[in-house]
KOLVOZA-122036 format. One record per atom (N, C-alpha, C, O, CB): atom name; residue in one letter; residue number from 1; x, y, z. Coordinates in steps of 0.1 Angstrom, whole numbers, plus 2048, in hexadecimal, padded with zeros to 3 digits. Atoms other than C-alpha are relative to their C-alpha. Last residue first. Glycine has a CB too. Layout:
// KOLVOZA-122036
+------+------+-----+-----+-----+-----+
| site | code | pos |   u |   v |   w |
+------+------+-----+-----+-----+-----+
|   CA |    A | NUM |   X |   Y |   Z |
...
+------+------+-----+-----+-----+-----+
// end
This chain:
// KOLVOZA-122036
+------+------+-----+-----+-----+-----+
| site | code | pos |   u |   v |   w |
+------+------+-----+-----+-----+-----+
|    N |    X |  79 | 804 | 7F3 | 7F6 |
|   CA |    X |  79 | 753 | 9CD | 7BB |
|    C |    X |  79 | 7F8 | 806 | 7F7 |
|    O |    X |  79 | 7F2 | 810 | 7FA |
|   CB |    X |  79 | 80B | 80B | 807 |
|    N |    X |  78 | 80A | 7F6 | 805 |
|   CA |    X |  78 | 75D | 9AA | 7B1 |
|    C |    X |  78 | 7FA | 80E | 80A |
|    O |    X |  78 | 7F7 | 80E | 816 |
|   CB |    X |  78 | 7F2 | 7F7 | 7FB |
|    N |    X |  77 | 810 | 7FE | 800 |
|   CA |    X |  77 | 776 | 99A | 7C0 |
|    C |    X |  77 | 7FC | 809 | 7F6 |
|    O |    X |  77 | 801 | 811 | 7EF |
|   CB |    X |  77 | 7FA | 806 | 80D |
|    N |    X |  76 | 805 | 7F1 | 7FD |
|   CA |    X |  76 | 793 | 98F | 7B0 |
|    C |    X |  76 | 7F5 | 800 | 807 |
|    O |    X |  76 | 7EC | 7F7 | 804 |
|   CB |    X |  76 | 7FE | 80A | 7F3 |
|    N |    X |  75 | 801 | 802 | 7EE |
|   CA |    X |  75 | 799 | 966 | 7AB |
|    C |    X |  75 | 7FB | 80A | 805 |
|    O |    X |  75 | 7F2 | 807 | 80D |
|   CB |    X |  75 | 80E | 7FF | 809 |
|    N |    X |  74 | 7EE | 7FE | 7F6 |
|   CA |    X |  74 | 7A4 | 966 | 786 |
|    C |    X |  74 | 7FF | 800 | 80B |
|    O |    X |  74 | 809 | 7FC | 810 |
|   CB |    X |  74 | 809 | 80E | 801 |
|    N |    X |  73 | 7F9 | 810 | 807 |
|   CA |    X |  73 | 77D | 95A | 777 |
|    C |    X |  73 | 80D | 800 | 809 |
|    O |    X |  73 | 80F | 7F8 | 811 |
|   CB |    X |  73 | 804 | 800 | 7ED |
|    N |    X |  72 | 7FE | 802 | 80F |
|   CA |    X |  72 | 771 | 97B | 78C |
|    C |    X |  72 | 802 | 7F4 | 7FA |
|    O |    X |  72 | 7FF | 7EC | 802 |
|   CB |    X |  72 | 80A | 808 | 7FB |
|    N |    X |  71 | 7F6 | 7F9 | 801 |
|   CA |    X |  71 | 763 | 979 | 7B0 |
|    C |    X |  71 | 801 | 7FD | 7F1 |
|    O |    X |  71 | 7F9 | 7F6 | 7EB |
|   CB |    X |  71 | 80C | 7FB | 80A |
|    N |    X |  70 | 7F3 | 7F9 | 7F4 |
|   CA |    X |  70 | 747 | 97B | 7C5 |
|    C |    X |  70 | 80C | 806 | 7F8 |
|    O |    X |  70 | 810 | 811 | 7F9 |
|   CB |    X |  70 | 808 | 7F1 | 80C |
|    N |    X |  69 | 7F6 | 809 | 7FB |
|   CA |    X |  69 | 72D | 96F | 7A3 |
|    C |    X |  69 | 808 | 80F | 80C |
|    O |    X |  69 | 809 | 81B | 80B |
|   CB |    X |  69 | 80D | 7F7 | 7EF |
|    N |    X |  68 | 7F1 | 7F3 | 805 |
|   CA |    X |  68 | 70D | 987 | 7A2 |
|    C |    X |  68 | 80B | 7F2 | 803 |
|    O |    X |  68 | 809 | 7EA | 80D |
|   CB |    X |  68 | 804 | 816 | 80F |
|    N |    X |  67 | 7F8 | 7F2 | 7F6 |
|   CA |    X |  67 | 6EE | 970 | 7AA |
|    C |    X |  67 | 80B | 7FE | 7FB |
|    O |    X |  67 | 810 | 7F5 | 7F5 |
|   CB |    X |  67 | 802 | 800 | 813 |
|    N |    X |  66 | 803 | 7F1 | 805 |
|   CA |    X |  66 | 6D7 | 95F | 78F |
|    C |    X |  66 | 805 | 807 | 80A |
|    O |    X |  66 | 7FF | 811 | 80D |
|   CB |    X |  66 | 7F2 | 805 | 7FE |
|    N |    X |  65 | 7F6 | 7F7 | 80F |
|   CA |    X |  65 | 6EA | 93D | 78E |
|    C |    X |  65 | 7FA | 809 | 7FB |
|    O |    X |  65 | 7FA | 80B | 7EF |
|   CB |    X |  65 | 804 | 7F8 | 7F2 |
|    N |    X |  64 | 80B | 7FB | 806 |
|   CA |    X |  64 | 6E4 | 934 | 7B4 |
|    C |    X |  64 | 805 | 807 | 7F2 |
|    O |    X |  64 | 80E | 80F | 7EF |
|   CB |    X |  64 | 7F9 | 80B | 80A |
|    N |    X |  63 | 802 | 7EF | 804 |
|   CA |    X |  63 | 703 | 920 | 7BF |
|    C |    X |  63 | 7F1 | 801 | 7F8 |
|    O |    X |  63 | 7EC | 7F9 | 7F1 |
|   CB |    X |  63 | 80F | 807 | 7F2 |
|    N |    X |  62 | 805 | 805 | 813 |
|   CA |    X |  62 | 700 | 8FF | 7D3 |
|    C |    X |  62 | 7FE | 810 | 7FD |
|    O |    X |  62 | 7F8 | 819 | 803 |
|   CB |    X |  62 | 7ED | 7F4 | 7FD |
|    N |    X |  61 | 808 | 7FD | 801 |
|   CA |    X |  61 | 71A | 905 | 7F3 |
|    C |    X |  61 | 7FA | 804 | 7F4 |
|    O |    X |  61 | 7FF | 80A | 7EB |
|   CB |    X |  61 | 801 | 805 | 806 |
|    N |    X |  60 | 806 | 7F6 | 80E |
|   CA |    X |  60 | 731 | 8F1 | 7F4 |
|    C |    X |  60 | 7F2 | 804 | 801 |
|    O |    X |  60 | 7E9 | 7FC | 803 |
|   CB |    X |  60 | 800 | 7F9 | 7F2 |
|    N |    X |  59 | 7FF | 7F1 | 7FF |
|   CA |    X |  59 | 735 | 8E1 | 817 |
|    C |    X |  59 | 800 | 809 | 7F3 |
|    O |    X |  59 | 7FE | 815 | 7F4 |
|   CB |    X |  59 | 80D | 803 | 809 |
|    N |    X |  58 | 809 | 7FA | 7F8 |
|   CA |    X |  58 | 730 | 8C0 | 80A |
|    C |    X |  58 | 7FF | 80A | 801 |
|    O |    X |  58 | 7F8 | 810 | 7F8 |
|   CB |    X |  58 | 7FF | 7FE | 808 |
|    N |    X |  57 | 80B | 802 | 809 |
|   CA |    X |  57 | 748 | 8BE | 7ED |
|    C |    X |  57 | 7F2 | 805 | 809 |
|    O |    X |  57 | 7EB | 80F | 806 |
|   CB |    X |  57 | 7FF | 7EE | 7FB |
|    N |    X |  56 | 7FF | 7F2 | 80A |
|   CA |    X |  56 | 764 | 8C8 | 804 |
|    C |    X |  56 | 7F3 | 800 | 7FB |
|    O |    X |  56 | 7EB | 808 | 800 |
|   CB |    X |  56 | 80C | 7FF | 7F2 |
|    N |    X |  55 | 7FF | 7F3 | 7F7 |
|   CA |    X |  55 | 758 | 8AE | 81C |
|    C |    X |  55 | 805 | 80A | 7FC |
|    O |    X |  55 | 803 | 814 | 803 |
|   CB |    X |  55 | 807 | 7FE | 80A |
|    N |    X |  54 | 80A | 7FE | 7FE |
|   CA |    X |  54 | 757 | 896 | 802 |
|    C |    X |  54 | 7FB | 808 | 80B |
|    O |    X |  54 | 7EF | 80A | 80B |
|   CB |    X |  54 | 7FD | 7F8 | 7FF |
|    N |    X |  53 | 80B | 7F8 | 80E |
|   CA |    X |  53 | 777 | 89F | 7F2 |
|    C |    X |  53 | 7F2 | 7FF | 804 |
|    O |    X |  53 | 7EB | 807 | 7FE |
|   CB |    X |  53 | 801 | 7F7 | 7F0 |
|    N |    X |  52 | 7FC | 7EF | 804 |
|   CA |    X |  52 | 786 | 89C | 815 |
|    C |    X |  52 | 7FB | 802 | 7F7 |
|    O |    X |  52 | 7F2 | 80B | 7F7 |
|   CB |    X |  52 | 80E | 804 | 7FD |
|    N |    X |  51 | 80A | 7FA | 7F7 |
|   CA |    X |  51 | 779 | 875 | 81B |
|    C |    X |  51 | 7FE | 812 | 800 |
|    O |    X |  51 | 7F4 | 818 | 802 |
|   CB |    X |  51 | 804 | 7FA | 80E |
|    N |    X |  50 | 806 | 807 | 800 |
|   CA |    X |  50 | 78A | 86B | 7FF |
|    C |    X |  50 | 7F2 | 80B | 807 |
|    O |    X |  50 | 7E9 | 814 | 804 |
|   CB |    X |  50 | 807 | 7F3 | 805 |
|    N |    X |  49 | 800 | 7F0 | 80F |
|   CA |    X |  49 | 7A8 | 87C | 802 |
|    C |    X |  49 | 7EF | 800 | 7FC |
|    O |    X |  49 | 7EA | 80A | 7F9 |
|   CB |    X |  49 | 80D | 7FB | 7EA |
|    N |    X |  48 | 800 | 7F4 | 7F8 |
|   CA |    X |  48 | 7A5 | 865 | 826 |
|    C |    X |  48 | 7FF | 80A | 7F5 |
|    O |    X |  48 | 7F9 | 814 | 7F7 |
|   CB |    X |  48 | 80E | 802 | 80A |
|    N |    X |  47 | 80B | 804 | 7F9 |
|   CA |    X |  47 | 79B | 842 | 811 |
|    C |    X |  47 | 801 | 811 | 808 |
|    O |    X |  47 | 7F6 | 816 | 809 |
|   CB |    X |  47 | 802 | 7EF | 809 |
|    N |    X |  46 | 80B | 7FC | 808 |
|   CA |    X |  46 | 7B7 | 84A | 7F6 |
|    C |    X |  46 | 7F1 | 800 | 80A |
|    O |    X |  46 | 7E8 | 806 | 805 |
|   CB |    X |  46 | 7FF | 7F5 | 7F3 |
|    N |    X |  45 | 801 | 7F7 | 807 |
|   CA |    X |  45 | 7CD | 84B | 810 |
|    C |    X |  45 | 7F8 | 804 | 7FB |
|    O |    X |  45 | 7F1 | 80E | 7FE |
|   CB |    X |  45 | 806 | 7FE | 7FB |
|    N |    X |  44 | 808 | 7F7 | 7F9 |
|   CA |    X |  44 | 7C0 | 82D | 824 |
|    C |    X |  44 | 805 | 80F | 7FB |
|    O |    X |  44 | 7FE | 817 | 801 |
|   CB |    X |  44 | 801 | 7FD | 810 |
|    N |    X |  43 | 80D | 7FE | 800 |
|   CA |    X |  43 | 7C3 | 81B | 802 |
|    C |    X |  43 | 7FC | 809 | 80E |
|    O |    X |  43 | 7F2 | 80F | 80E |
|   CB |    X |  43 | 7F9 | 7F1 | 7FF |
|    N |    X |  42 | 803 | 7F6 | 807 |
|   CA |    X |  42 | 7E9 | 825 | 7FE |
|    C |    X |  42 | 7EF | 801 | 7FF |
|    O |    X |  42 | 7E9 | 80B | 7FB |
|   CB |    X |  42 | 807 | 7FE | 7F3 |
|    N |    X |  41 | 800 | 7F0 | 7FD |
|   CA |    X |  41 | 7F2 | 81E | 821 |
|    C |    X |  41 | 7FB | 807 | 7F2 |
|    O |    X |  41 | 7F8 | 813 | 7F2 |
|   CB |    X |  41 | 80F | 805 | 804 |
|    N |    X |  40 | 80B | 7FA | 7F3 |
|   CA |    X |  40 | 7E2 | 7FA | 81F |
|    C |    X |  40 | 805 | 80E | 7FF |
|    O |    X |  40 | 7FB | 816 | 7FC |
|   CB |    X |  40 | 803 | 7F8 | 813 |
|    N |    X |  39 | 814 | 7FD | 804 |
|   CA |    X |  39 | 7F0 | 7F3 | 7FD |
|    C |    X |  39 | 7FC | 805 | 808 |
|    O |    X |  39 | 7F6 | 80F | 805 |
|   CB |    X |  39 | 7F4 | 7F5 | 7FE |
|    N |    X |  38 | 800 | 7F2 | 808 |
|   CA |    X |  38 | 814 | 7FC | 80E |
|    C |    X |  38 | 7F0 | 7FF | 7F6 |
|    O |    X |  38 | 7E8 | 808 | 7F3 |
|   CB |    X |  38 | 812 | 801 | 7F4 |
|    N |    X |  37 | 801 | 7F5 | 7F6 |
|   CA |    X |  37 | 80E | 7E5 | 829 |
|    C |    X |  37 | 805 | 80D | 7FA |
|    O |    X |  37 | 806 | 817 | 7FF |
|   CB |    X |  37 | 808 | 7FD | 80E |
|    N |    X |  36 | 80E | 7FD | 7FD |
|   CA |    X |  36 | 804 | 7C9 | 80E |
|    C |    X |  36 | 802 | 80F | 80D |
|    O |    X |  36 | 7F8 | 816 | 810 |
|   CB |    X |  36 | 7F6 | 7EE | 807 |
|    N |    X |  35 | 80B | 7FA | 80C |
|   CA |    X |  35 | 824 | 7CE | 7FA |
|    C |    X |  35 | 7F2 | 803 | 808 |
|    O |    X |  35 | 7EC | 80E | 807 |
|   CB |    X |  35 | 7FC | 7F4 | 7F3 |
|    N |    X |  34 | 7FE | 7EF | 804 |
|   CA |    X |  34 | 83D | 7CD | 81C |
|    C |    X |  34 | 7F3 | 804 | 7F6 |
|    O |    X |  34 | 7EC | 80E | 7F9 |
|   CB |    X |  34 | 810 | 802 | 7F6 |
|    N |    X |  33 | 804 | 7F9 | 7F7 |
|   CA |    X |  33 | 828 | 7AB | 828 |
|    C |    X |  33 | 805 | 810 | 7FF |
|    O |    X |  33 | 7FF | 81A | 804 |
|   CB |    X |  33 | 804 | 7F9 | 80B |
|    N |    X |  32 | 80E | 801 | 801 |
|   CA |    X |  32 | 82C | 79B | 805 |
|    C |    X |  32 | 7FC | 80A | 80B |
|    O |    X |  32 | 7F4 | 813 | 807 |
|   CB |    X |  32 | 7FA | 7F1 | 802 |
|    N |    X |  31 | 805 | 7F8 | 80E |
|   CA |    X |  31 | 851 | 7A4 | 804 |
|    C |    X |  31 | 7F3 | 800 | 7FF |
|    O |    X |  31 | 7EF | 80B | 7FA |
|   CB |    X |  31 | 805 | 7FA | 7F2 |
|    N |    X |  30 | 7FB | 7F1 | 7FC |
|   CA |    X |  30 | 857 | 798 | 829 |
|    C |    X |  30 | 7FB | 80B | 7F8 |
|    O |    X |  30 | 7F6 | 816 | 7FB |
|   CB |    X |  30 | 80F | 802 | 801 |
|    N |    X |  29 | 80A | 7FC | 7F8 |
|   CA |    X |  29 | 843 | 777 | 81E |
|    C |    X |  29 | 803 | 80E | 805 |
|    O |    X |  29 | 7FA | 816 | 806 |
|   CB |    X |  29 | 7FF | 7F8 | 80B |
|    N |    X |  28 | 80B | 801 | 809 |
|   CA |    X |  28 | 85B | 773 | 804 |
|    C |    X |  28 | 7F6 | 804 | 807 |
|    O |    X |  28 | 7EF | 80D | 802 |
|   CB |    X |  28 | 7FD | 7F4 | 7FA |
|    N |    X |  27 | 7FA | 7F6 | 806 |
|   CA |    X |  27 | 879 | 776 | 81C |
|    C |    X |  27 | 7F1 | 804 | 7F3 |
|    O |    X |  27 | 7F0 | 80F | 7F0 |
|   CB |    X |  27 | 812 | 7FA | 7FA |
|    N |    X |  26 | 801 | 7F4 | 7F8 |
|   CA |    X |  26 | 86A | 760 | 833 |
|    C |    X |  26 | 805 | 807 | 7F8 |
|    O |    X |  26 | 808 | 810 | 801 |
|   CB |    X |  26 | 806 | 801 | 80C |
|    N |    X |  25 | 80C | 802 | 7FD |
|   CA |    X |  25 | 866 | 743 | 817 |
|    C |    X |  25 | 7FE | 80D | 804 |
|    O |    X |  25 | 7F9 | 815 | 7FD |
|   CB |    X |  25 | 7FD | 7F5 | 80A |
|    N |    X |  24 | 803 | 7FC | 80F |
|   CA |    X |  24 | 88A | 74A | 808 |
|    C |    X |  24 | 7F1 | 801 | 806 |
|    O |    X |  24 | 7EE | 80D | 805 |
|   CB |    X |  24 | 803 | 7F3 | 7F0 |
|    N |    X |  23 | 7F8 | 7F1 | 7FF |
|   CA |    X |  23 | 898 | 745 | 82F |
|    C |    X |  23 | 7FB | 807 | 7F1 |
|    O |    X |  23 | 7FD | 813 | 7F0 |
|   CB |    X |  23 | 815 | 7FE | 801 |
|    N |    X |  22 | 808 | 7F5 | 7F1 |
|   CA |    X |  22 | 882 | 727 | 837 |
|    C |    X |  22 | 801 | 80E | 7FB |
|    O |    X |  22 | 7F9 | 817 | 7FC |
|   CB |    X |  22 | 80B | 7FF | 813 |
|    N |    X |  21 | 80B | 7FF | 806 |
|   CA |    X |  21 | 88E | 716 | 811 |
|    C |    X |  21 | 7F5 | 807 | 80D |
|    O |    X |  21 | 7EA | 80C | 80C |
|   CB |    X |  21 | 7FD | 7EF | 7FA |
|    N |    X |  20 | 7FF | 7F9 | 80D |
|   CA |    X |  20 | 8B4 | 71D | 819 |
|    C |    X |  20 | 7F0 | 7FF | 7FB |
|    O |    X |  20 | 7EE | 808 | 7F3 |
|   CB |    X |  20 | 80C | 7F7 | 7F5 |
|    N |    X |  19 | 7FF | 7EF | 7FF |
|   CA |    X |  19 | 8AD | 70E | 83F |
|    C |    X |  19 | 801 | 80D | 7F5 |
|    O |    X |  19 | 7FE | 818 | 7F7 |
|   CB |    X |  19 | 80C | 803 | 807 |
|    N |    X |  18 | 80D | 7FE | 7F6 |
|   CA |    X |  18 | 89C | 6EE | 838 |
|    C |    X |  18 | 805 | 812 | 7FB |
|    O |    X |  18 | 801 | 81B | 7F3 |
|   CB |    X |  18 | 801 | 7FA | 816 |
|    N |    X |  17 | 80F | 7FE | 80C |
|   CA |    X |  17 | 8B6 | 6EB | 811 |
|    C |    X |  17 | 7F5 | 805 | 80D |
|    O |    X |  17 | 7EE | 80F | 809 |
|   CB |    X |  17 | 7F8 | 7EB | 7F6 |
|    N |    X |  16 | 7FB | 7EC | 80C |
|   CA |    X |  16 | 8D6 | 6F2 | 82C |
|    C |    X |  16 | 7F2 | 7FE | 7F9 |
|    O |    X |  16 | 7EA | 807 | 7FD |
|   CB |    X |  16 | 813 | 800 | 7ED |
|    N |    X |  15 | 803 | 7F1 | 7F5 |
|   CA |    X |  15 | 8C5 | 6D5 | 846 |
|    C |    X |  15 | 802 | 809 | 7F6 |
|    O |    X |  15 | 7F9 | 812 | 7F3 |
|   CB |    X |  15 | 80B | 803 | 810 |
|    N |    X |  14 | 80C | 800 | 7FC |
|   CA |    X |  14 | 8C0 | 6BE | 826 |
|    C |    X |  14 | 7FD | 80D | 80B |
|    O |    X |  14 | 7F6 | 817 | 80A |
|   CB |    X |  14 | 7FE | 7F1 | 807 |
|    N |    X |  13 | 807 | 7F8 | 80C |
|   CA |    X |  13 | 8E2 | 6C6 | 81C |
|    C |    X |  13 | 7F6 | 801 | 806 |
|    O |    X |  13 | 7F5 | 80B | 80D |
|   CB |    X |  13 | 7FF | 7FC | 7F1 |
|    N |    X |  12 | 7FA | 7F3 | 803 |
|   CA |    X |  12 | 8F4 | 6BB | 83A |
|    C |    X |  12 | 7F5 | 808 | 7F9 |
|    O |    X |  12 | 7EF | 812 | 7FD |
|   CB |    X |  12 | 80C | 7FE | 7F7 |
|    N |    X |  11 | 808 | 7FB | 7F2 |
|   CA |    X |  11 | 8DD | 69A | 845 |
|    C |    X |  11 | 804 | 813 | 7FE |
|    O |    X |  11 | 7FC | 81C | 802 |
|   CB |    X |  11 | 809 | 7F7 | 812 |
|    N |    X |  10 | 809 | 800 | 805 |
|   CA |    X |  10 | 8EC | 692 | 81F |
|    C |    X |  10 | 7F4 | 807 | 808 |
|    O |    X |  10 | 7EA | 80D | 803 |
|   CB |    X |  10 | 7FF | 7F5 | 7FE |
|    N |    X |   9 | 800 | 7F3 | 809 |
|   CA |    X |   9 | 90D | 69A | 826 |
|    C |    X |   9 | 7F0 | 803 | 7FB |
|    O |    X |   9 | 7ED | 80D | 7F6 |
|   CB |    X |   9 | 80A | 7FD | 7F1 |
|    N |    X |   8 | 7FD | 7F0 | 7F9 |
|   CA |    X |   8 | 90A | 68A | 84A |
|    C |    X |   8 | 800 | 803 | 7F4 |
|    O |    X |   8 | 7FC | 80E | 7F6 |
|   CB |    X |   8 | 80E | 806 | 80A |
|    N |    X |   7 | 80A | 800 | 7F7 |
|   CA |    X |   7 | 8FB | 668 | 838 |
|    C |    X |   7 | 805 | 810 | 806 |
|    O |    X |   7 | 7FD | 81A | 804 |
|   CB |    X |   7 | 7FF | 7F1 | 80C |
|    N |    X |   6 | 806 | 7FB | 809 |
|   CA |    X |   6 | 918 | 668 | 81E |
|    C |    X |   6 | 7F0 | 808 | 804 |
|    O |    X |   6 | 7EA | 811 | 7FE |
|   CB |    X |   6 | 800 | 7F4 | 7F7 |
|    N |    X |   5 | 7F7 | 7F4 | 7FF |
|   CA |    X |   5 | 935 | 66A | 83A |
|    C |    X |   5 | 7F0 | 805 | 7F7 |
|    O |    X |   5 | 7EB | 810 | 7F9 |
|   CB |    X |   5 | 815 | 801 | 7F6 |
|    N |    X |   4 | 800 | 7FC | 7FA |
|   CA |    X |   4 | 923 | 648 | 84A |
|    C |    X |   4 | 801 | 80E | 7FC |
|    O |    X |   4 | 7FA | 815 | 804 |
|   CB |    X |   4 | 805 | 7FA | 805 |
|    N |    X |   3 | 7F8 | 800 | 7F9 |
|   CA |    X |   3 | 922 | 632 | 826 |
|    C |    X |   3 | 7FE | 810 | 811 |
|    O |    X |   3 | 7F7 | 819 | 80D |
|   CB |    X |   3 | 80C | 801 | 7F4 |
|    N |    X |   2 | 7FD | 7F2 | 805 |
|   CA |    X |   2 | 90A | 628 | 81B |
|    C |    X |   2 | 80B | 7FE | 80A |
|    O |    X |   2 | 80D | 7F6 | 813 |
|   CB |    X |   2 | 7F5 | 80E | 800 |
|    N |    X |   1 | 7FA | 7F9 | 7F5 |
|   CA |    X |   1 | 905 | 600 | 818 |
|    C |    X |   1 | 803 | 80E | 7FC |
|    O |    X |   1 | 805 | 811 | 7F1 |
|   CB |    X |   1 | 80C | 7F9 | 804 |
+------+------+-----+-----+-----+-----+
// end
């Protein structure tokens, strides 16, 4: 025989352990979903710098190495 008081302590906990093991779950998942939405901003970062160095890179124009340089090593022009 149980007794009646032991059955509510037991129906007790069980609900506290549902909701104490929901609330650790969601809270873990929050931490997983903060990390991956900070990967995402740092790969489309690198993916836009990305795209800029090759669009720098492009537009260079390939130097001829028997004409006069524009400017000195320091920046100056040449005159």
């Amino acid at each position: 025989m149980s007794c009646s008081g032991c059955a509510s302590r037991r129906e007790r906990f069980q609900k506290w352990s549902k909701v104490a093991y929901e609330r650790a779950q969601h809270s873990l998942l929050s931490q997983i979903l903060a990390e991956q939405v900070k990967q995402t901003q740092l790969l489309q970062r690198m993916a836009e710098q990305q795209t800029l160095l090759i669009d720098a890179l492009s537009e260079e124009e390939p130097e001829d190495p028997d004409t006069q340089p524009r400017t000195y090593l320091d920046g100056t022009p040449c005159r």
